[in-house]
C-alpha positions as CSV (number, residue, x, y, z in Angstrom):
1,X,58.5,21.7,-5.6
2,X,56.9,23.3,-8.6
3,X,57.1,19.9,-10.4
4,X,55.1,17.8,-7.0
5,X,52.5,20.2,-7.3
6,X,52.2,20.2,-11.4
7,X,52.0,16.5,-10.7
8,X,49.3,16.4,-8.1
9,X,47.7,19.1,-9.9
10,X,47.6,16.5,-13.2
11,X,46.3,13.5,-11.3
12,X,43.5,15.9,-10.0
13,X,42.5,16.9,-13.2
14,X,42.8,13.1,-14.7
15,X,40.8,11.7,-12.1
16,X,38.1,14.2,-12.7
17,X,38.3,13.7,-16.4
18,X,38.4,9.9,-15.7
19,X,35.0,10.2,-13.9
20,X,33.1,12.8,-16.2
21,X,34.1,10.3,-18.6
22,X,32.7,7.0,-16.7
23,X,29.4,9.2,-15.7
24,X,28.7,9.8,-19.3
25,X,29.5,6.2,-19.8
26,X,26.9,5.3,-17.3
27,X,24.2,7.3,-18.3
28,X,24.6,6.1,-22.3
29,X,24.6,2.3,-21.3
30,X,21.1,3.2,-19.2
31,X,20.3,5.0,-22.2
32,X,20.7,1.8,-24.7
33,X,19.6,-0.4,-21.6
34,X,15.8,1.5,-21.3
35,X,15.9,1.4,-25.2
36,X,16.5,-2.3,-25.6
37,X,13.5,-2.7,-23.0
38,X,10.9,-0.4,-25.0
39,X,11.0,-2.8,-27.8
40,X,7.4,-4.6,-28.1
41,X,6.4,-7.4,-26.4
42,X,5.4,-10.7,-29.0
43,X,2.8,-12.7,-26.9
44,X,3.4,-16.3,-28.3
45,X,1.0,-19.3,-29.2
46,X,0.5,-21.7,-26.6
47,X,1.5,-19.1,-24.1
48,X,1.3,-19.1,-20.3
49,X,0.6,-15.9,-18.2
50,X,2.7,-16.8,-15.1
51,X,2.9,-14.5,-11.7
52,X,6.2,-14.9,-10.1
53,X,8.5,-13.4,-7.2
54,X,9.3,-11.2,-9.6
55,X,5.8,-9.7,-9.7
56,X,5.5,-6.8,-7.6
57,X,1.7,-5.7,-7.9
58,X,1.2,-2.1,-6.7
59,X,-2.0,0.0,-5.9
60,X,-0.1,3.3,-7.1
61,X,2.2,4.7,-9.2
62,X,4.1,6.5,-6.6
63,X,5.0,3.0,-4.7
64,X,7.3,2.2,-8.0
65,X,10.9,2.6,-6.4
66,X,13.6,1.7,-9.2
67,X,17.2,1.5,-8.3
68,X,20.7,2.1,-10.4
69,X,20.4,-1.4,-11.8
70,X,16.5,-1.8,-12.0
71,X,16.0,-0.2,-15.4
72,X,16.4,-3.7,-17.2
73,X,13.3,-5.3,-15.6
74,X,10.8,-2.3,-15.7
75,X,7.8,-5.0,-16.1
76,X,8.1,-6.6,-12.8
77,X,6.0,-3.8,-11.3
78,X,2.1,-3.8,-12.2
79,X,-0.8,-1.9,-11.2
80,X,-3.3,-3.5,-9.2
81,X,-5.7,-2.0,-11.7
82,X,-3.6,-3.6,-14.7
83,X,-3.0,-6.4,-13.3
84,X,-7.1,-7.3,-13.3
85,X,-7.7,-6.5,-16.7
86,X,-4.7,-8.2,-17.9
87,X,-5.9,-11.4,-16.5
88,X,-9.7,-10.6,-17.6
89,X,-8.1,-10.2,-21.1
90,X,-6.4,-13.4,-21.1
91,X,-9.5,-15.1,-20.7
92,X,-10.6,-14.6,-24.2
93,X,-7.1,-14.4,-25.9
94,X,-6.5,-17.6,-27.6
95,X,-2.8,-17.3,-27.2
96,X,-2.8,-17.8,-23.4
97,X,-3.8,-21.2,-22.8
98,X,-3.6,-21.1,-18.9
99,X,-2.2,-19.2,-15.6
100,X,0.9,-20.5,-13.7
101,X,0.9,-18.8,-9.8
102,X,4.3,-19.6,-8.8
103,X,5.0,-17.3,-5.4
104,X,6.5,-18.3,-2.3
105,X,5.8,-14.8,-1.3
106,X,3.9,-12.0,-2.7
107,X,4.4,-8.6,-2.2
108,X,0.7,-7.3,-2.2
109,X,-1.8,-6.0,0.1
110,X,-4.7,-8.0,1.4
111,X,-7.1,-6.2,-0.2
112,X,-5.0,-6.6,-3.9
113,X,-4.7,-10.7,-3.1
114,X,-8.0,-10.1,-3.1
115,X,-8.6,-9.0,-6.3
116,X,-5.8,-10.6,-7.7
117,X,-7.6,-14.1,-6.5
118,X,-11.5,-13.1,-7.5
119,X,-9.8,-12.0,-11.4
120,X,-8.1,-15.5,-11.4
121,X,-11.6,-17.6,-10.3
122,X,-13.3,-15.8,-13.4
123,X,-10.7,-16.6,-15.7
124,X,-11.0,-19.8,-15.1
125,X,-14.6,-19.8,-16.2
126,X,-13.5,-20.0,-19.6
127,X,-12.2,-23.5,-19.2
128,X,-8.4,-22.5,-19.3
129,X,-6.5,-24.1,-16.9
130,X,-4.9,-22.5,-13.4
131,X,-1.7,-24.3,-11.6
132,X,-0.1,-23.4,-8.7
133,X,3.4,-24.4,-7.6
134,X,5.4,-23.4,-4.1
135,X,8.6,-23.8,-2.2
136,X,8.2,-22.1,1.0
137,X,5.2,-20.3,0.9
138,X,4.0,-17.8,2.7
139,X,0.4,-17.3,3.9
140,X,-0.3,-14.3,1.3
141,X,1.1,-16.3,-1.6
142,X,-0.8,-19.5,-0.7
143,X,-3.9,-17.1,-0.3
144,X,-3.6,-16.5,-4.2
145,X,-2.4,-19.7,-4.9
146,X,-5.2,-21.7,-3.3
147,X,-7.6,-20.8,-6.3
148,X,-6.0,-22.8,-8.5
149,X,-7.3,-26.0,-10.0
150,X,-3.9,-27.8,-8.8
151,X,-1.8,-26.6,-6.3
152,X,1.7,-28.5,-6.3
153,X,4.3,-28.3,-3.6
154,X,8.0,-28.9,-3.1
155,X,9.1,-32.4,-1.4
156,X,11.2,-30.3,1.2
157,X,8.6,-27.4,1.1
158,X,6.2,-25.7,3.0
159,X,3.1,-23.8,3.4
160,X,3.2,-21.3,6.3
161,X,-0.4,-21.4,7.3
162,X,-1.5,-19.8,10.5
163,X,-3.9,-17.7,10.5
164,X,-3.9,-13.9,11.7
165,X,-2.4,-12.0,14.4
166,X,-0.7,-8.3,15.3
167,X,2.1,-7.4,17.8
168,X,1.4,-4.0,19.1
169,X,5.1,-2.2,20.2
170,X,5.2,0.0,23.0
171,X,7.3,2.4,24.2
172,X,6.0,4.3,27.6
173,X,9.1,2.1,30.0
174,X,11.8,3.6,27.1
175,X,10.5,6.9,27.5
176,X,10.5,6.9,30.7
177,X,14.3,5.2,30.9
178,X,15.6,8.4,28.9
179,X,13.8,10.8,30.0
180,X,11.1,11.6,26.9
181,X,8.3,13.3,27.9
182,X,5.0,12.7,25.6
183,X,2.2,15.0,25.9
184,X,-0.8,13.7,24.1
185,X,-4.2,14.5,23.3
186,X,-6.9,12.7,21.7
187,X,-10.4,12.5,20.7
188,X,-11.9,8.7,20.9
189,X,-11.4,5.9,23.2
190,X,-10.5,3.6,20.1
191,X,-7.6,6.4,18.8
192,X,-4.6,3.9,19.6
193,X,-2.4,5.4,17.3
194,X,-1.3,7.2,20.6
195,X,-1.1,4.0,23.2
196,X,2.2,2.9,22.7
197,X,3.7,6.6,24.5
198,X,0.7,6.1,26.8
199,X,0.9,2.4,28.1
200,X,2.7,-1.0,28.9
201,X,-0.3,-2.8,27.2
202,X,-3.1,-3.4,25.0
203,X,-6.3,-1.3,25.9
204,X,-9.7,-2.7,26.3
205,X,-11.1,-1.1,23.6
206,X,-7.9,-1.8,21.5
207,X,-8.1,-5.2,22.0
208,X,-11.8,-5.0,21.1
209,X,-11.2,-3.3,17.8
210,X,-8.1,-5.5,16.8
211,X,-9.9,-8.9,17.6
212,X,-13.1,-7.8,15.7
213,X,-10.9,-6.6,12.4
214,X,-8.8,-9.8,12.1
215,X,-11.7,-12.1,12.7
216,X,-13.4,-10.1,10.1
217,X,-10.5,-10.5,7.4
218,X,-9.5,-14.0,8.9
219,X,-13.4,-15.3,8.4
220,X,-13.3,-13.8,4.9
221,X,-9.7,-15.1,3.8
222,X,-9.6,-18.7,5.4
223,X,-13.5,-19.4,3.7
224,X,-12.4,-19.0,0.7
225,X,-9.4,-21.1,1.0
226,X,-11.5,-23.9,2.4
227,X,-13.8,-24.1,-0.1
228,X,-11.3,-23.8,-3.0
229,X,-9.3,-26.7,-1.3
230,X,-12.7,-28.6,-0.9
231,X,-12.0,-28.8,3.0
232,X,-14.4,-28.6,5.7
233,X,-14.5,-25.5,7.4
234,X,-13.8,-27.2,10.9
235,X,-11.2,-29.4,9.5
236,X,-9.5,-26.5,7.8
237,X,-9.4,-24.5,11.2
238,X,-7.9,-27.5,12.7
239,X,-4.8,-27.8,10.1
240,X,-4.6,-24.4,10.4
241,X,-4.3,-24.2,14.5
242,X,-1.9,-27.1,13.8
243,X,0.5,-25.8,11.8
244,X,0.1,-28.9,9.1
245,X,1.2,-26.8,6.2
246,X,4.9,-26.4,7.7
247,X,5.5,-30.6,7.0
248,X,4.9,-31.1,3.3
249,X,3.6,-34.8,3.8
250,X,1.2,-33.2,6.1
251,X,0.0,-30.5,4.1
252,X,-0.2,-33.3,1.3
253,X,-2.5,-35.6,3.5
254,X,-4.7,-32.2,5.0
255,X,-5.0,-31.5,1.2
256,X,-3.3,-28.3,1.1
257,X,-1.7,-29.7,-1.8
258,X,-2.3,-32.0,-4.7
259,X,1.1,-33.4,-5.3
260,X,4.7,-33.2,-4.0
261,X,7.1,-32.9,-7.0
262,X,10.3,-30.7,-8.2
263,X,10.0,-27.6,-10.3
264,X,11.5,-29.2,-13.5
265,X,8.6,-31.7,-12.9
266,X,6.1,-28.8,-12.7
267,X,6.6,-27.2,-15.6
268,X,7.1,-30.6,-17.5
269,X,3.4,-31.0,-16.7
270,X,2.6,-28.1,-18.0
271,X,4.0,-29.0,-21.1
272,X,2.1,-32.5,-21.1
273,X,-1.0,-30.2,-20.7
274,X,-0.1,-27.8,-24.0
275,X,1.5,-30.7,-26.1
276,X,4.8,-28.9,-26.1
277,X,7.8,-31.5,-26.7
278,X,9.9,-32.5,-23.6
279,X,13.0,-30.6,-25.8
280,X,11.1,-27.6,-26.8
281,X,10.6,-24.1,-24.8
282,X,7.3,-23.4,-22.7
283,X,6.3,-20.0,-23.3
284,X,6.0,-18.5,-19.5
285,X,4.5,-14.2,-20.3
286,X,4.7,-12.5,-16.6
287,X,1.8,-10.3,-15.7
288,X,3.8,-7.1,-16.9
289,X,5.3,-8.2,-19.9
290,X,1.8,-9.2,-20.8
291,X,0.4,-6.1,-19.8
292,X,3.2,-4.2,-22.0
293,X,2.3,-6.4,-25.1
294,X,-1.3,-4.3,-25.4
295,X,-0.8,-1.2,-23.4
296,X,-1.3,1.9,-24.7
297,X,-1.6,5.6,-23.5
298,X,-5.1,6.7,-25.7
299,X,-4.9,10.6,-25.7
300,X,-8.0,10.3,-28.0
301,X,-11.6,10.3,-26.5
302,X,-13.3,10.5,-23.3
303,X,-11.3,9.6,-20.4
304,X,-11.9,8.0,-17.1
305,X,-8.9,9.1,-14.5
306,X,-8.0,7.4,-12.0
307,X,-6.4,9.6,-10.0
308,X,-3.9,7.2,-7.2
309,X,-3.2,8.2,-3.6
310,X,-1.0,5.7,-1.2
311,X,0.6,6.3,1.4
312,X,0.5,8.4,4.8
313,X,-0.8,12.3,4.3
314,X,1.5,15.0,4.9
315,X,2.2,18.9,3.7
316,X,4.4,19.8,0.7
317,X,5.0,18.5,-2.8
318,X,6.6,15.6,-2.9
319,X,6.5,12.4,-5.4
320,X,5.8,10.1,-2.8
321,X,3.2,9.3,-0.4
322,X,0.6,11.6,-0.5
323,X,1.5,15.6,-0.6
324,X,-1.0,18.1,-0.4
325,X,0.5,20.4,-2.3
326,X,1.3,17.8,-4.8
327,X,-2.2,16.2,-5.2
328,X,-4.0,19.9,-5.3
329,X,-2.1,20.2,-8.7
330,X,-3.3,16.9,-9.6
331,X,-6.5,17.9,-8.8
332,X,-6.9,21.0,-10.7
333,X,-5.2,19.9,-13.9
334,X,-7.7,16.8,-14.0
335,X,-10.6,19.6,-13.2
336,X,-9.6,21.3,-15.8
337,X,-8.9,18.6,-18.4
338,X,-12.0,18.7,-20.6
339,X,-11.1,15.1,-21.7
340,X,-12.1,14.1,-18.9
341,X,-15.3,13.0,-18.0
342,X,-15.4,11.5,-14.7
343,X,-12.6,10.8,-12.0
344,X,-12.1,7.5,-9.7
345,X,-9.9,8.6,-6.3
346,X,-8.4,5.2,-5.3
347,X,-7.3,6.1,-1.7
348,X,-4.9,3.2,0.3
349,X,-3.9,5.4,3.2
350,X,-3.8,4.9,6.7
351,X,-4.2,8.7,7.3
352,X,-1.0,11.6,8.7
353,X,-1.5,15.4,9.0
354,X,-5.1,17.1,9.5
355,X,-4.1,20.1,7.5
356,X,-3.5,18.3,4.4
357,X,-5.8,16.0,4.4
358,X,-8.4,18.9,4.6
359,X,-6.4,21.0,1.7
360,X,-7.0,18.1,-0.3
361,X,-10.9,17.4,0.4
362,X,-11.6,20.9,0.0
363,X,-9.9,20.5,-3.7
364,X,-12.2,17.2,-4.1
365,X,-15.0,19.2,-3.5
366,X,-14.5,21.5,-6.3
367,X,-13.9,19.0,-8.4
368,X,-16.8,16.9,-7.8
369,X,-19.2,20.4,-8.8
370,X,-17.7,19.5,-12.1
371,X,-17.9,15.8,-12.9
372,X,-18.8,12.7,-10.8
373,X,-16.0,11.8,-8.3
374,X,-16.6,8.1,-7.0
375,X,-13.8,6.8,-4.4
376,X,-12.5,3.3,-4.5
377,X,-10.3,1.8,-0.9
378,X,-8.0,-0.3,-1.1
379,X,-5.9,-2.0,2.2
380,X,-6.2,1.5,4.0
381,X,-9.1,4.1,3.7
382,X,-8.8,5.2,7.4
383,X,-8.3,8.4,9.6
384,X,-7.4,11.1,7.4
385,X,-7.5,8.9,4.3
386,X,-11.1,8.0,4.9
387,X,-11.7,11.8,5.5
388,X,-10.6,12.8,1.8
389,X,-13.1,10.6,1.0
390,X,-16.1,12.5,2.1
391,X,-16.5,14.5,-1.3
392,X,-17.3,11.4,-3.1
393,X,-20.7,11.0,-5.0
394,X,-20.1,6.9,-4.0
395,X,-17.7,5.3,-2.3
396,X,-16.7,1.6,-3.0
397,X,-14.9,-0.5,-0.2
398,X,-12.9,-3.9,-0.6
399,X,-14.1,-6.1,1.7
400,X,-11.0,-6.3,3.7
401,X,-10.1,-2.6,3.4
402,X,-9.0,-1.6,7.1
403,X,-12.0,1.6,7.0
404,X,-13.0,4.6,9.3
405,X,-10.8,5.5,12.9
406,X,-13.1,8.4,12.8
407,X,-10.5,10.2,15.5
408,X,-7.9,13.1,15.8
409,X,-5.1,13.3,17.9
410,X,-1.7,15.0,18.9
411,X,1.7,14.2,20.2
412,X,3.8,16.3,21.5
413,X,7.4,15.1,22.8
414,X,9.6,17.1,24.8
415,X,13.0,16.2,27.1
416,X,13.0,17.6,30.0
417,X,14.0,14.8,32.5
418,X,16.2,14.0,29.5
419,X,18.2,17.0,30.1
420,X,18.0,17.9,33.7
421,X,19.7,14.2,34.3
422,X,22.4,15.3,31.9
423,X,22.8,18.6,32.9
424,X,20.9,21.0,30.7
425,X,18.3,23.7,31.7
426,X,17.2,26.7,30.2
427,X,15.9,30.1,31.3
428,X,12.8,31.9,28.8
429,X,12.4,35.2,28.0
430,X,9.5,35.9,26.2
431,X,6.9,38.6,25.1
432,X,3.7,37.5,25.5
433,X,1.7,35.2,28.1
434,X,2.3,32.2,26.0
435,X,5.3,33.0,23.6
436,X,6.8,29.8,24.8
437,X,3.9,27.2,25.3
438,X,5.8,24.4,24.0
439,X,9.6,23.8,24.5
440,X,11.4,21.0,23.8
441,X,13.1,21.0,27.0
442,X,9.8,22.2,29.3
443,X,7.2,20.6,27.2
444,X,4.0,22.2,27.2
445,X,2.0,24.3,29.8
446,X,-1.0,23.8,31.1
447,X,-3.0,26.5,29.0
448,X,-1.0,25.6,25.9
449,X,-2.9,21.6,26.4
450,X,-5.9,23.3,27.3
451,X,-5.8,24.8,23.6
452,X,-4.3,22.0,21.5
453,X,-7.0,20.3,23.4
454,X,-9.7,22.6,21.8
455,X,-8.0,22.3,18.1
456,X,-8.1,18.3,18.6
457,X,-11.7,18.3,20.2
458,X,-12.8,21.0,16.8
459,X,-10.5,19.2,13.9
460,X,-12.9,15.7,15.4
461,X,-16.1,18.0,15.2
462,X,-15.1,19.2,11.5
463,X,-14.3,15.5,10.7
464,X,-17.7,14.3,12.0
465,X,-19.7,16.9,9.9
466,X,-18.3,16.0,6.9
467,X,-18.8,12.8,7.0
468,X,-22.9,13.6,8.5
469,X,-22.7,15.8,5.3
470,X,-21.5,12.6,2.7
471,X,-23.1,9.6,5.0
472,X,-26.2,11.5,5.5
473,X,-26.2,10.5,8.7
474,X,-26.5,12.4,11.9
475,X,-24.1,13.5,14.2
476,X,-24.8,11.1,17.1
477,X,-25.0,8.5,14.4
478,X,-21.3,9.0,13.2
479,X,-19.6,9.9,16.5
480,X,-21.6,6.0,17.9
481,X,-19.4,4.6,15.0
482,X,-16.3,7.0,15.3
483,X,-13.9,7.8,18.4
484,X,-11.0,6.4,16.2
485,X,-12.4,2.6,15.6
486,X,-11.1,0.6,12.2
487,X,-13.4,-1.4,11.0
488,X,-13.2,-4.1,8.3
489,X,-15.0,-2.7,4.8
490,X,-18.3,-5.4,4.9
491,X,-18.6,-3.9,8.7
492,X,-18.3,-0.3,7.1
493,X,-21.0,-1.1,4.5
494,X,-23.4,-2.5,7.6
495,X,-22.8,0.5,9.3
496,X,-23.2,3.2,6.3
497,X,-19.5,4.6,6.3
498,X,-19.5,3.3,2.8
499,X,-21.4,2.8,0.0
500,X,-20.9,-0.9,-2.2
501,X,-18.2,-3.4,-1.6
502,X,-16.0,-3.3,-5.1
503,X,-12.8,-3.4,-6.4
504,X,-11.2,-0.2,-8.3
505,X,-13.0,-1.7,-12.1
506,X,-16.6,-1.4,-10.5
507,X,-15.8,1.7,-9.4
508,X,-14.4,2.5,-12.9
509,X,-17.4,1.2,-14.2
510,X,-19.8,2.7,-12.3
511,X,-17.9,6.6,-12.7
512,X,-18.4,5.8,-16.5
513,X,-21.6,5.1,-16.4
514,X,-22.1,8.2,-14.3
515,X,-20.7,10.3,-16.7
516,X,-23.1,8.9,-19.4
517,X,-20.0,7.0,-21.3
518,X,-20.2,4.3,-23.6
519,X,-16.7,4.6,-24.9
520,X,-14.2,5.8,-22.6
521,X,-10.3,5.6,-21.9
522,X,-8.9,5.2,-18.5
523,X,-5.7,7.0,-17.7
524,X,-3.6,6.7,-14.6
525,X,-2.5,9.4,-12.1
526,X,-0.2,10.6,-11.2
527,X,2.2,9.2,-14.2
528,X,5.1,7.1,-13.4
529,X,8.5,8.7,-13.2
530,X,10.7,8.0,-15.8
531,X,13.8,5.3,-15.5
532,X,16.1,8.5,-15.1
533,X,13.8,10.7,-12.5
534,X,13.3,7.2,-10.5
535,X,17.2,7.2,-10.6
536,X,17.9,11.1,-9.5
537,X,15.2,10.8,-7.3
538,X,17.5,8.1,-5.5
539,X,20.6,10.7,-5.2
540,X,18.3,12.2,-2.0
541,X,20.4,11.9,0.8
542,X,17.2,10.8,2.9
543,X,15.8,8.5,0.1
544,X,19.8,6.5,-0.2
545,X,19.7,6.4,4.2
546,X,16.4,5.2,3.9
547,X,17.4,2.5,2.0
548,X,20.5,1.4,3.6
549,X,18.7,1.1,6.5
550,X,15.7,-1.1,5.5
551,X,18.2,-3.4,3.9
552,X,20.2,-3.6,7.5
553,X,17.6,-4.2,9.9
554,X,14.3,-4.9,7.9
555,X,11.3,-3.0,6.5
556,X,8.7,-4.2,9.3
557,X,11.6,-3.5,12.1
558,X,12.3,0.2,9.7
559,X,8.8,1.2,10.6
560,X,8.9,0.2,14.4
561,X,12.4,2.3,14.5
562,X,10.3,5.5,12.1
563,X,7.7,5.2,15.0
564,X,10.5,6.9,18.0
565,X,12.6,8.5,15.2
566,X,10.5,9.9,12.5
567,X,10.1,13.7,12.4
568,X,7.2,13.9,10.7
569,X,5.5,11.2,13.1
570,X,6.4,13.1,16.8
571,X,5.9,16.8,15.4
572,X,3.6,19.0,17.3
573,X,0.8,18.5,14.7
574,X,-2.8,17.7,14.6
575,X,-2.7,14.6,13.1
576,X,-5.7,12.1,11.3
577,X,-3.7,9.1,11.4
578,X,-4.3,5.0,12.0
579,X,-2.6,3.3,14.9
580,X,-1.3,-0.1,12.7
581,X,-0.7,-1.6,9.6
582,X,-2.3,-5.2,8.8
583,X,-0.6,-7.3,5.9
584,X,-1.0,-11.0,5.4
585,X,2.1,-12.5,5.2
């Protein structure tokens, strides 16, 4: 007996041993792998700066999710802001000779297409050729792509172009079904974040706001496409209502496309066009690599800091999203970094908890006493996230940047029904009138709404006055404009919610020239995590289910299931938040 258990008690310890030894392993082969990466980047003669699938453009640092594996392609992920310069850089360096787009899909935000799309029309001021090449391409990538001086398609490809349109998900008859309860309140008709618990269908004013925005961003999108493609603006509608792009021969006669040819026959004509020998290599640079080959962190001189802020807005101090906590260190250290002379806030949010959204604008504030503070949007500025804007000195709004949903509102789900049908009841004892105004089986009582009520209708009123105090507007004037609408960014600029339409370098620009700079640095906030806190990071038991689960079932059908599930979604919080995402896909 002694012997069984000496034996186990060996493999136990050789087993351990075996996988202390093949951890170390691990982390010394990511070691040498990030090292081999750091190496500089040569950027070649006869070069082409090429975005690919690979190219993930982001609009801020905490977006960058690297997994196990990832460390070996760090460059695939740019900067919006990078990305911009990059390609206004290679327009006066003689070693890139042209831009190759060559995305079936692009994984960017309307608003960074955008930009992405104006940088690439001035570079090809210089006389430097652009080429575009697709398989099967969505309506995003073909966005981009459309600017180029050739756009060349696959014989058995396609172009998915059909304009714009959103699917709004309810979930009143599933509530019902099981037996949720959802107690809401809300202040403005146009809040919709909340319709889905409240209704079977689209509201009037929903509807309203919806067809309005997507016309807006649809008119502003398709136009240009048109007019690169040399289309007529009726004809264009027409292909576009008649799905021509999905049959290449189609989308070849509608002049979607120049040419039908293979990929070895595209990139053999861009090697007729840079006099590069049918055996020899064609220098292809991606965006990042390109960016990598220049970039460097300048912790000399006068700074511009762009100080980064995606995603929804809740309490606490996390890396990701936007943490209140979190950003008011951000905020303070870059108040009280004398190297800095000015801050941009570039804000793509679509809004989340009233508390911290006001934790953070009350930080702005202080920060703006001691340097200029100008605000750049980017796909979201709305709800709470245009409400962190209001200490701005200027604000600058793409024109497709989904703005305002001036509104407030609170959900509140309980399970009463839920539990009677299965059962469950419960008795209170309690020491006070309202100890026990919400329960999760009882839901709330009547005073308890009448109060949450009064914190929703007085979080709207503190809203409105700050932005009366930053729009210089009045009251009556905000709240005409407000009650929870979206609008598109040229309808914001119309209607005063913002100042100039502009992409994140005019607003760069424009805080430099504020702060009385000729020479100036810009510098990125928050930093990116390193390969090995991006990789820790992922040991979160919430980050690796997270994961696992958008890889199942989707990330568009993720954020359907995070609208019933979510925590932080249902809690009983006053919440600044926008009802829906938009992404041209």
């Amino acid at each position: 007996m002694k012997s069984f258990f000496k034996n186990v008690l060996a493999n136990i310890v050789a087993i351990v041993i075996l996988c202390v030894v093949f951890f170390f392993f691990f982390i010394i082969m990511l070691v040498f792998s990030a090292m081999g990466n750091e190496k500089s980047v040569v950027v070649k003669k006869n070069s082409v700066l090429t975005i690919n699938l690979k190219t993930n453009i982001m609009d801020s640092p905490t977006e960058e999710k690297r997994g196990l594996f990832d460390i070996s392609d760090q460059n695939k992920n740019v900067l919006i802001y990078d990305a911009i310069e990059a390609i206004a850089k290679a327009k006066t360096d003689d070693n890139i000779k042209g831009i190759s787009i060559e995305a079936d899909y692009i994984n960017a935000g309307v608003t960074q297409i955008d930009d992405l799309r104006n940088a690439i029309a001035d570079f090809k001021k210089s006389g430097k050729f652009v080429y575009a090449y697709g398989n099967a391409v969505s309506q995003g990538a073909y966005y981009l792509g459309s600017v180029a001086d050739k756009y060349y398609l696959n014989p058995s490809g396609m172009i998915e172009l059909k304009g714009l349109a959103t699917e709004v998900t309810f979930f009143k008859d599933f509530a019902d079904k099981y037996g949720i309860g959802i107690e809401v309140i809300r202040h403005g008709k146009f809040k919709s974040a909340v319709e889905p618990f409240l209704r079977n269908d689209i509201s009037p004013e929903n509807k309203e706001q919806l067809s309005t925005l997507l016309n807006d961003i649809w008119r502003n999108t398709s136009s240009k496409m048109a007019a690169s493609r040399k289309i007529d603006t009726a004809a264009f509608r027409t292909v576009v209502d008649s799905l021509y792009g999905m049959i290449p021969d189609l989308g070849l006669k509608y002049k979607l496309a120049d040419k039908l040819i293979q990929k070895t026959e595209y990139d053999q004509l861009i090697k007729s066009k840079l006099n590069v020998k049918e055996n020899e290599k064609l220098n292809k640079i991606s965006l990042g690599k390109y960016i990598a080959s220049y970039s460097d962190d300048d912790e000399s001189g006068d700074k511009v800091a762009v100080l980064y802020a995606s995603g929804s807005i809740y309490g606490g101090d996390d890396y990701s999203d936007i943490h209140s906590e979190k950003y008011i260190k951000y905020i303070k250290d870059l108040q009280d970094n004398d190297k800095v002379k000015a801050v941009v806030f570039r804000i793509n949010s679509p809004g989340g908890s009233a508390n911290a959204s006001d934790e953070i604008l009350f930080e702005l504030q202080q920060l703006k006493k001691k340097k200029p503070l100008i605000v750049s949007f980017g796909d979201y500025a709305a709800s709470g996230g245009y409400y962190i804007a209001m200490a701005a000195d200027k604000i600058y709004s793409e024109p497709n940047t989904l703005t305002g949903s001036i509104g407030v509102f609170g959900v509140i789900p309980y399970f009463k029904d839920l539990a009677n049908k299965n059962g469950v009841r419960s008795d209170i004892v309690s020491t006070n009138a309202n100890s026990q105004y919400y329960s999760a089986l009882n839901g709330v009582t009547p005073y308890g709404v009448s109060m949450i009520t009064r914190s929703v209708e007085g979080t709207y009123k503190r809203f409105v006055h700050f932005v009366t105090q930053n729009r210089k507007q009045t009251f009556e004037q905000i709240d005409s404009v407000g009650g929870g609408r979206v609008w598109s960014g040229t309808r914001a600029k119309q209607i005063g919610l913002v100042d100039e339409l502009g992409t994140l370098s005019d607003a760069v620009k424009f805080a430099a020239q504020k702060a009385g700079l000729k020479s100036y640095a810009v510098s990125s906030y928050p930093k990116s995590m390193t390969p090995f806190e991006q990789i820790f990071k992922d040991f979160n038991q919430d980050e690796i289910s997270e994961r696992v689960i958008k890889n199942k079932i989707g990330k568009s059908n993720y954020e359907i299931m995070q609208q019933i599930v979510e925590k932080r979604k249902l809690q009983s919080e006053v919440k600044m938040e926008m009802p829906y995402q938009i992404k041209i896909n």
